[in-house]
N, C-alpha and C positions, 0 to 999 in steps of 0.2 A: 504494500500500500504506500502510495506516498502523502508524503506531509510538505505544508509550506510552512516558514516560520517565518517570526517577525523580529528584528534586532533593533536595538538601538542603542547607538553607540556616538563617543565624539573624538574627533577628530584634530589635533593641534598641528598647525601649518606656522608654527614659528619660527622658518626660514624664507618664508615668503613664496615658497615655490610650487602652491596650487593657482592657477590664472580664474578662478572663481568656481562656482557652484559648477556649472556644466564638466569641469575636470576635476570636482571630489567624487561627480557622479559616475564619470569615464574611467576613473582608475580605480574606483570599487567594484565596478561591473567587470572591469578585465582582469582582478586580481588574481593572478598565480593560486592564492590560498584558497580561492573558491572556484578551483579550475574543474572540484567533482562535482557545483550546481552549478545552476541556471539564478542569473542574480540581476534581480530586477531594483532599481534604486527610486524611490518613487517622490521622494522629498529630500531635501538638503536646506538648513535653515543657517546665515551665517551672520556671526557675529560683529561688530562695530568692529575698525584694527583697534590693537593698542599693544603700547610699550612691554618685547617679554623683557623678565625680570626672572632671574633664577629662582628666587623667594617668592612666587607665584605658585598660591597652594594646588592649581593642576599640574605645576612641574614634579611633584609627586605622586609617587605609587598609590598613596593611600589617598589621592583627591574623592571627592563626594560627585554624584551627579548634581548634587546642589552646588559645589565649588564651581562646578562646568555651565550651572544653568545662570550666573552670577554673571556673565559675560553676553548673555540674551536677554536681560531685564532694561528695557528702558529702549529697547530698541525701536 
C-alpha cells in the first residue's frame, strides 16, 4: 500500500546562496536524499533577511520550531 506524508521543516540559507523561493523548491524536489520518492513541494514561506550572528538561537542543534517561527512574525 502506499502512503503520502506530510513534512515540515526549515531551512537556513545563511550564505546567501538560495536565489529565492522557486530554488528552495527546485533543490528539495531534486534532492539526492529523496531520490526513492516522488517529492512534490507545495509551499515555501520566506522570511525578512537579517544579520547571521553565531549567537542566533537557530544556529543550534537544540533551536525550537518556535526559535524558527520568531523570524516569520511581523512579516
Amino acid at each position: 500500500m502506499a502512503k503520502v506524508y506530510k513534512a515540515e521543516f526549515y531551512i537556513t540559507d545563511f550564505n546567501d546562496e538560495y536565489q529565492g523561493i522557486n530554488d528552495v523548491k527546485e533543490i528539495i524536489e531534486e534532492s539526492p536524499t529523496f531520490s526513492w520518492a516522488l517529492v512534490h513541494v507545495s509551499d515555501v514561506k520566506e522570511s525578512k533577511e537579517f544579520e547571521w550572528d553565531s549567537d542566533l538561537k537557530i544556529n543550534h542543534i537544540e533551536a525550537t520550531t518556535e526559535d524558527y517561527e520568531e523570524y516569520f512574525k511581523g512579516r
